[in-house]
N, C-alpha and C positions, 0 to 999 in steps of 0.2 A: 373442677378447674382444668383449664385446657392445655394441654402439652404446648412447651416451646416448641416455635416450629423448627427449630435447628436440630433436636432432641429426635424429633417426628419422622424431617429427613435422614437420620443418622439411622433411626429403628426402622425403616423401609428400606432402604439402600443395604440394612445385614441381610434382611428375611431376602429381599430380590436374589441377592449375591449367594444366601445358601440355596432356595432352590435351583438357580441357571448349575450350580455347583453339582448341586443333586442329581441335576437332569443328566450332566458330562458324566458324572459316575456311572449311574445306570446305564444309559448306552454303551458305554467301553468296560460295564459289566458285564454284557451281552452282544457287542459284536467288537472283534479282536483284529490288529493284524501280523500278521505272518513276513516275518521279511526274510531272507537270505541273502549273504552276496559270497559269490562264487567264482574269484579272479574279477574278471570285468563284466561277468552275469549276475545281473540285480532280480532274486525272485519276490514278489509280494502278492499272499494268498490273504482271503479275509474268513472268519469264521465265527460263527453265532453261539450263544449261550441261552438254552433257554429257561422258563421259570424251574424248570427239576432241575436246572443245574448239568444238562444234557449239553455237548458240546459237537456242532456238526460246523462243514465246511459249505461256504456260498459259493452258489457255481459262475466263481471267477478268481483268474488267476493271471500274471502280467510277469512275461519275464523281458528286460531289455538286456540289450550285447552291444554296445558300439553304435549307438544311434540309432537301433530296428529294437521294436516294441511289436513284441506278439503278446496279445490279449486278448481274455472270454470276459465277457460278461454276460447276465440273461438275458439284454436284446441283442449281443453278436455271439454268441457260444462259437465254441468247435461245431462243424459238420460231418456228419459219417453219411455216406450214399450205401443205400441198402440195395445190394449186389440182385435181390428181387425184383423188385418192386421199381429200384430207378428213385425213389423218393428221397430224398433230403432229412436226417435227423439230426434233432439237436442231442449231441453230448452231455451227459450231468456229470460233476465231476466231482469223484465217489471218496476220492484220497490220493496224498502225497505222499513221496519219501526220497531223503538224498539219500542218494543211494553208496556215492562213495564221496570223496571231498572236491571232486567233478562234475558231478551231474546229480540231477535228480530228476524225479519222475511222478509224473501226473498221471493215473489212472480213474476210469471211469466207469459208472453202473453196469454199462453192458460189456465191459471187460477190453475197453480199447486201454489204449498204451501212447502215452507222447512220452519222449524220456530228452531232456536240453542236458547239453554237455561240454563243456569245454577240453580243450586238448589238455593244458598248461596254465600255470600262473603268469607267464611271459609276455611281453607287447605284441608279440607274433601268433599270440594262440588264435584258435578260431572255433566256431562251435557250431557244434554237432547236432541236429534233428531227427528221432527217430520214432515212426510209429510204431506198433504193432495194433494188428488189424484182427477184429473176430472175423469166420467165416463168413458171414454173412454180410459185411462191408469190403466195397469197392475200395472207396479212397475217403480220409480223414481233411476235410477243410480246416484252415486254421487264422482268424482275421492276423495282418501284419498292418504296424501305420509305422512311417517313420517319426524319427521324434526331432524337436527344432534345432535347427543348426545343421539338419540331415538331407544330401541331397541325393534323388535317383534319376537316375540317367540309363543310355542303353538299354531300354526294357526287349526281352525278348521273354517268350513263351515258358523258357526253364531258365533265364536268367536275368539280372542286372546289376549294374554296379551301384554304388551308395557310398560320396562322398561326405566326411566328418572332418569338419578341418583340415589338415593339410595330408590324409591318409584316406583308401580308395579301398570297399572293400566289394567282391563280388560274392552275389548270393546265387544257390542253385538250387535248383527244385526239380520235380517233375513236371507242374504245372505252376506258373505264375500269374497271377491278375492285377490289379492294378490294388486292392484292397484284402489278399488272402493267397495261401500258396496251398496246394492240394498234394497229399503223399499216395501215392497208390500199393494196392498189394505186391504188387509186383517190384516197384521200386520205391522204399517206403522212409528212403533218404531225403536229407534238405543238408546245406551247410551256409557258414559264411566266415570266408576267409578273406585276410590282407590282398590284393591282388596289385603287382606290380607289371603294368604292361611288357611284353615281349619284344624284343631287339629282333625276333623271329617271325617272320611273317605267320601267321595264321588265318585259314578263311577267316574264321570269324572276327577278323579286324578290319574286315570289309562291312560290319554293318552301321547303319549310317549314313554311309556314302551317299555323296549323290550318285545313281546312276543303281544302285544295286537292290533298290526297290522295288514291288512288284508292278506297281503303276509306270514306273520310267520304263520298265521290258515293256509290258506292255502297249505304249503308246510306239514303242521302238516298230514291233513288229508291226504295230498296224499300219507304219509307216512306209514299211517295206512290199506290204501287201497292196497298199496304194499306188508305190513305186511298180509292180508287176504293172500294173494294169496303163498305168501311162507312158511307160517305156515302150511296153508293145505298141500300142496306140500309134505312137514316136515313129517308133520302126515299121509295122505293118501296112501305113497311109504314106511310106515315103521307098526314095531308091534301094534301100538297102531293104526289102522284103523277102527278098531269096535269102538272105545270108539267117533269118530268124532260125533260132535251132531246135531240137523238137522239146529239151525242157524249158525253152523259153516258152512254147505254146502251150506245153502240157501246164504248166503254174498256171498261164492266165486264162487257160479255161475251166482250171480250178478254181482258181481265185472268183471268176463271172459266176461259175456255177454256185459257187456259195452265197452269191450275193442276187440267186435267183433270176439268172441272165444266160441258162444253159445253150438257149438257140442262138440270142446275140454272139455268144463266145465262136461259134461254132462257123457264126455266117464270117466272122472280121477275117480267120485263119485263112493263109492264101489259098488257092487251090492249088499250084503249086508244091505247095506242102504237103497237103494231103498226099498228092499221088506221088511224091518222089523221095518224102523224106519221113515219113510216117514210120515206126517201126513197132514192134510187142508194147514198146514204154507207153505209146497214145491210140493203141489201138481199142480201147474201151471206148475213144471218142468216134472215131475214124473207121471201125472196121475192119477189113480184109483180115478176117480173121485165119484163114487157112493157111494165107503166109505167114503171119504174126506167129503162128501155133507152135513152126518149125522153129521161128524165132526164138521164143521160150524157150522151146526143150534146148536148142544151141545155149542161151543163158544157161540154164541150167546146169548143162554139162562143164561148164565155165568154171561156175562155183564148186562143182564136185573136184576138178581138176586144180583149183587153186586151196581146197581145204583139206587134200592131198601133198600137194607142194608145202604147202605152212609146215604142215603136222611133221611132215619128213624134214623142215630144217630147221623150223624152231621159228619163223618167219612171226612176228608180232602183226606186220601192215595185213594180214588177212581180216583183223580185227576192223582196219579202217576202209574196206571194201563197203560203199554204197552196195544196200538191199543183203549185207551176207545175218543182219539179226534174221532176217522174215526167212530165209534159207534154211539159216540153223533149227528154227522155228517147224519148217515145212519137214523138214528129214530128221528130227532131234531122236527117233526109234533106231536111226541107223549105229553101226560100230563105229565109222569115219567122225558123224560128229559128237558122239562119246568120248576120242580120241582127243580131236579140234578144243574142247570146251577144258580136256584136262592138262594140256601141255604146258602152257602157261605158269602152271603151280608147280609143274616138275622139273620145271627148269633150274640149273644148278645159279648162276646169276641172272633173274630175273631183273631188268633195265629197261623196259622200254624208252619209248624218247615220250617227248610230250605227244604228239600226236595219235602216238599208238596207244597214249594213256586213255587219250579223252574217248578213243576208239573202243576201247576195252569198257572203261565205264558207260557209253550207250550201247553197247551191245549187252550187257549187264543188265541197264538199267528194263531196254526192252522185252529180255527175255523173263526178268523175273517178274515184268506185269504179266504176262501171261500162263510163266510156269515155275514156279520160286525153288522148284524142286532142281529143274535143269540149272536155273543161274545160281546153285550151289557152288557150282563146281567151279567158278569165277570168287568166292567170296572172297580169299586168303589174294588171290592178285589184283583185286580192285580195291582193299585195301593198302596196299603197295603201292597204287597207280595214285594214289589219292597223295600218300605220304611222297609220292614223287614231283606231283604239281602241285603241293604246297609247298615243297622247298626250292621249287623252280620259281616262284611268285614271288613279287615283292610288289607295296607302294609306291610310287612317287607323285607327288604332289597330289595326294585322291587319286588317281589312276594307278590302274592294277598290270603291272610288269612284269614280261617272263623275264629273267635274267640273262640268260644264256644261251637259249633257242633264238633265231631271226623267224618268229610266223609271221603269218600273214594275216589279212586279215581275217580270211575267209576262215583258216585254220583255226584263230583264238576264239569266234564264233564257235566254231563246231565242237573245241575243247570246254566252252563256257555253257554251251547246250547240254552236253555233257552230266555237267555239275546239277543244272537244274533237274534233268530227268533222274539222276540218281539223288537229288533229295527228294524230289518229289517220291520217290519210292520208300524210302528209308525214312524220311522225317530229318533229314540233318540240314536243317535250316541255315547254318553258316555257307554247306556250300553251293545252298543256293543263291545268298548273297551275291557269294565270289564270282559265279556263272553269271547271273545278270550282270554284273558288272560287265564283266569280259564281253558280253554282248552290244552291251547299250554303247561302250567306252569306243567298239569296233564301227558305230553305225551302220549296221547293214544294209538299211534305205539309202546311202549313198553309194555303196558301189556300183561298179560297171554289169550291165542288164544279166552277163551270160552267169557271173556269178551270184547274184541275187535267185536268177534259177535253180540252182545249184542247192542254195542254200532253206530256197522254201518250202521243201516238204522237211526238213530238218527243225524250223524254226514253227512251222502253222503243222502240228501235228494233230492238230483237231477238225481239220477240214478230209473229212473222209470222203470226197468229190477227187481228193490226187488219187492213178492210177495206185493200189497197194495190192499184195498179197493177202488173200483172208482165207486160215487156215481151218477148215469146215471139220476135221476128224479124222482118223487113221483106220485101215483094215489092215488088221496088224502094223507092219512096220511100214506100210505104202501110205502116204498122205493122200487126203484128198484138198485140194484148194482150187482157190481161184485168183486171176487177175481181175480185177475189178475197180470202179468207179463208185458202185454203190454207196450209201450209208453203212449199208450192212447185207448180211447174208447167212441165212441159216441152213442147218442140214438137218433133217431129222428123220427117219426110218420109221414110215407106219407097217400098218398088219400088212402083211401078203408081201414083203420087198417093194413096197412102195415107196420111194426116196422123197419127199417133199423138200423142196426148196422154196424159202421165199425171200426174195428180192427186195430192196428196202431205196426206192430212187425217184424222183418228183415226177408227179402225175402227168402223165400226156405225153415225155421225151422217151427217146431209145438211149438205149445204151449195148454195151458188147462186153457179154464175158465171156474168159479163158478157163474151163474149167477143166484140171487134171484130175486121172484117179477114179473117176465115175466109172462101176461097175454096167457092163454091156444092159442094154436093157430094148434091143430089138426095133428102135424107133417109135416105142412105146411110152408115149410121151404126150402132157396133157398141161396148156397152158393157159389158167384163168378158166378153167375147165371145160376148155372145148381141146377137141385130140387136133395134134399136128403132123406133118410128115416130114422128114426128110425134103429139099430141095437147093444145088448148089446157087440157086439164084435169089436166097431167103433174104439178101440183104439192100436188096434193090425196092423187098415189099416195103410197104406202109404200115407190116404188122412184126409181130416176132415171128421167130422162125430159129431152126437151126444145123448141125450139121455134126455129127459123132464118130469118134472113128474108134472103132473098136481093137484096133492093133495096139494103140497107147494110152486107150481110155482117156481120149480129150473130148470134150463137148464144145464147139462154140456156139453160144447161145445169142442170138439179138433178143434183145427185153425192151419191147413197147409196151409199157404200163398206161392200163386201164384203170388203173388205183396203183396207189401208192405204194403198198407190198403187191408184187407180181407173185403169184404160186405156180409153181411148176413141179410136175409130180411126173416122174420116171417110175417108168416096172421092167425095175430092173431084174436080171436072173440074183440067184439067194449068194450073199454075202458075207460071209463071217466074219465073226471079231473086228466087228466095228466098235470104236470106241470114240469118243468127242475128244481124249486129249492123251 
């Protein structure tokens, strides 16, 4: 006899409903979850049971704070960089424990540490990130996503903000990405706190801005490098040709030179110029070196006498002397600028103005590219200088304002140039914001021709075609350098007192260097390796040539490159204690 079908459906619908029942048992027999909440930190871990009744943790864990969700799973784990190798490993995640009614902590197989924390129970608290690191790891990755209703804004490298309804909170790290925040050995902190914007200016409320970009600088300056070359143009083809001044020429034959137009530049400049108003500043172009020579050592004696005067009255504006870094740079063995570098910090009220600030911080910034040891002695006032023009800056309307100094423009330029080179040293990315700003905000492609000169080797520090200083080494406490145009220039001492130098400047043109310092070496001298001689007329040839004077060990050199590095090789007499720095 055949079951009612109502009976049938009633006796399938129990058996369905105990096994789907059966099935929900068994799995939440064997995998569990883990919850904690910790003030406003929600932790949720999951964990396995298996047939022995063996209880282990899955390698994933999730804690949210206020709209930010950091979580592992097996295809996002934690990341460890093995300090070896450079390679990428994934984290297993070995065990937990709160550790106090604040924090807990996640450790893992090969003995790393993430430990999340809160301050307080309060609306104000914030919380805490902390690795610890085995020897063998660099830095600990960790995936962050925001969660819905959560907005980020601001992204910067070690920070951003993240709005949550009507509250704003900033996160900080060591390194930020767009999907993960990296802790290193070294700094192995993260947090995230309420952040209520500042009534106080701060660089870093310059970012954002228009203008404070690395693309808005730089379209600025190419702008201004433009601006060189047709001003001249302007002036050089019209009445007012006499009156061009010699950094009006020296920029724009920097400027042509870099853009592979060395003889064009060369033929526009007047003749005029050349013979009348040429001086040490454009004689890599131009020549007459003999005169130029005396020229120098006259500069020279300059800067000696004015980092004499500073050091004797406490004088700040030594700092904002055009050429006194490459100076300091060229003499730093002596006791005068061991004196010059420390006075600053020993001053009982250290105040410079703004200008003496921004002057301090590029001279900082260029001495510690080349010797981090020397721009020590600057750290403790370029700190100062920093806290001086940020509290001399304000806003208004997107535009970045001193308060109380009248600069100029030329001035907020060279203060805002400033800023860039010393983050570009350091990494403090806010106040390179602030710096472009002050630059782009100044447009220096508009101003009047003689300051736009002024300002171009300031602004285009990458065109190694401007006349500069390049300091080749020391025999003992005496430098050796040179005035030069080149790219570059080396020194190097082979067997026997043989000086090798080689020259770094576009194939086929001459050029003119000033070189101090060179040890006598008898007119025993070999260029591209055929020998040369002495002759005061070497500048008239069609080749190199050159002229040494053994009373103040100057060399000036004409270098017609036959290739691209020119070699030149003096035998010289023996030399001691030569050292490259």
């Amino acid at each position: 006899m055949r079951k009612h079908p109502v009976v049938k459906f009633l006796g399938l619908t129990v058996l369905y409903a105990a096994l789907i029942v059966g099935i929900f048992i068994l799995q939440f027999k064997t995998e569990s979850v883990i919850s904690r909440t910790i003030g406003d930190m929600h932790i949720t871990l999951a964990q396995t049971e298996d047939k022995n009744n063996q209880v282990s943790l899955k390698n994933q864990f999730q804690v949210n704070f206020r709209g930010i969700s950091f979580r592992t799973a097996e295809n996002s784990p934690a990341l460890a960089q093995n300090s070896q190798s450079g390679e990428q490993e994934a984290l297993v995640l070995d065990g937990w424990e709160q550790k106090d009614t604040l924090s807990v902590e996640f450790s893992f197989t090969d003995g790393a540490k993430l430990t999340f924390s809160v301050s307080d129970e309060s609306p104000e608290a914030f919380l805490n990130i902390t690795a610890q690191l085995p020897k063998d790891y660099d830095t600990i990755t960790l995936p962050y996503s925001a969660l819905n209703g959560t907005t980020i804004q601001n992204r910067q490298p070690g920070s951003f903000l993240a709005t949550l309804k009507d509250k704003t909170y900033l996160f900080s790290a060591p390194l930020i990405e767009e999907t993960s925040i990296a802790l290193s050995a070294e700094t192995p902190f993260a947090s995230y706190m309420s952040y209520v914007p500042s009534t106080t200016f701060k660089f870093a409320d310059t970012a954002g801005l228009k203008g404070a970009d690395s693309e808005a600088y730089k379209e600025s300056i190419t702008q201004l490098r433009n601006s060189v070359i047709s001003q001249f143009t302007q002036q050089a083809t019209s009445a007012r040709s006499n009156s061009l001044t010699e950094l009006e020429v020296v920029a724009y034959v920097a400027e042509m030179t870099s853009r592979n137009r060395f003889p064009a530049a060369l033929e526009a400049v007047p003749a005029a110029f050349k013979r009348n108003k040429s001086t040490y500043i454009s004689s890599p172009y131009f020549a007459v070196l003999a005169r130029h020579n005396t020229e120098i050592g006259v500069q020279s004696e300059k800067y000696a006498s004015m980092v004499k005067t500073a050091t004797a009255s406490g004088n700040l504006d030594i700092f904002t002397v055009d050429g006194i870094a490459d100076y300091i740079l060229r003499e730093k063995k002596t006791a005068a600028i061991q004196t010059l570098l420390a006075f600053p910090a020993k001053q009982e009220e250290f105040a410079p103005s703004i200008v003496q600030a921004g002057g301090i911080l590029s001279v900082y910034a260029k001495l510690a590219r080349q010797d981090a040891n020397l721009a020590a002695a600057l750290d403790v006032p370029v700190q100062q200088c920093l806290d001086i023009l940020e509290a001399a800056l304000s806003i208004d309307d997107e535009a970045l304002v001193f308060a109380e100094e009248d600069l100029s423009a030329e001035e907020k330029i060279r203060v805002g140039q400033a800023l860039i080179d010393y983050a570009n040293m350091t990494g403090r990315n806010e106040c390179g914001d602030a710096g472009r700003l002050l630059v782009t905000e100044s447009n220096p492609a508009g101003l009047d021709f003689p300051t736009i000169a002024a300002l171009y080797p300031v602004l285009v520090q990458d065109n190694h075609f401007y006349p500069h200083t390049e300091v080749l080494g020391y025999y003992g406490t005496r430098p050796v350098w040179a005035w030069t145009c080149a790219s570059s220039i080396s020194y190097k001492i082979a067997a026997n007192n043989v000086v090798n130098i080689s020259i770094d400047f576009p194939l086929g043109y001459s050029h003119y260097v000033l070189f101090s310092g060179i040890p006598t070496f008898h007119d025993r001298i070999r260029i591209q390796n055929l020998d040369f001689h002495t002759d005061p007329r070497y500048e008239t040839y069609n080749s190199s040539g050159f002229i040494y004077n053994k009373d103040d060990k100057t060399l000036d050199l004409k270098s017609r490159h036959k290739s691209q590095i020119e070699l030149v090789e003096l035998f010289c007499d023996p030399a001691p204690n030569f050292t490259k720095n």
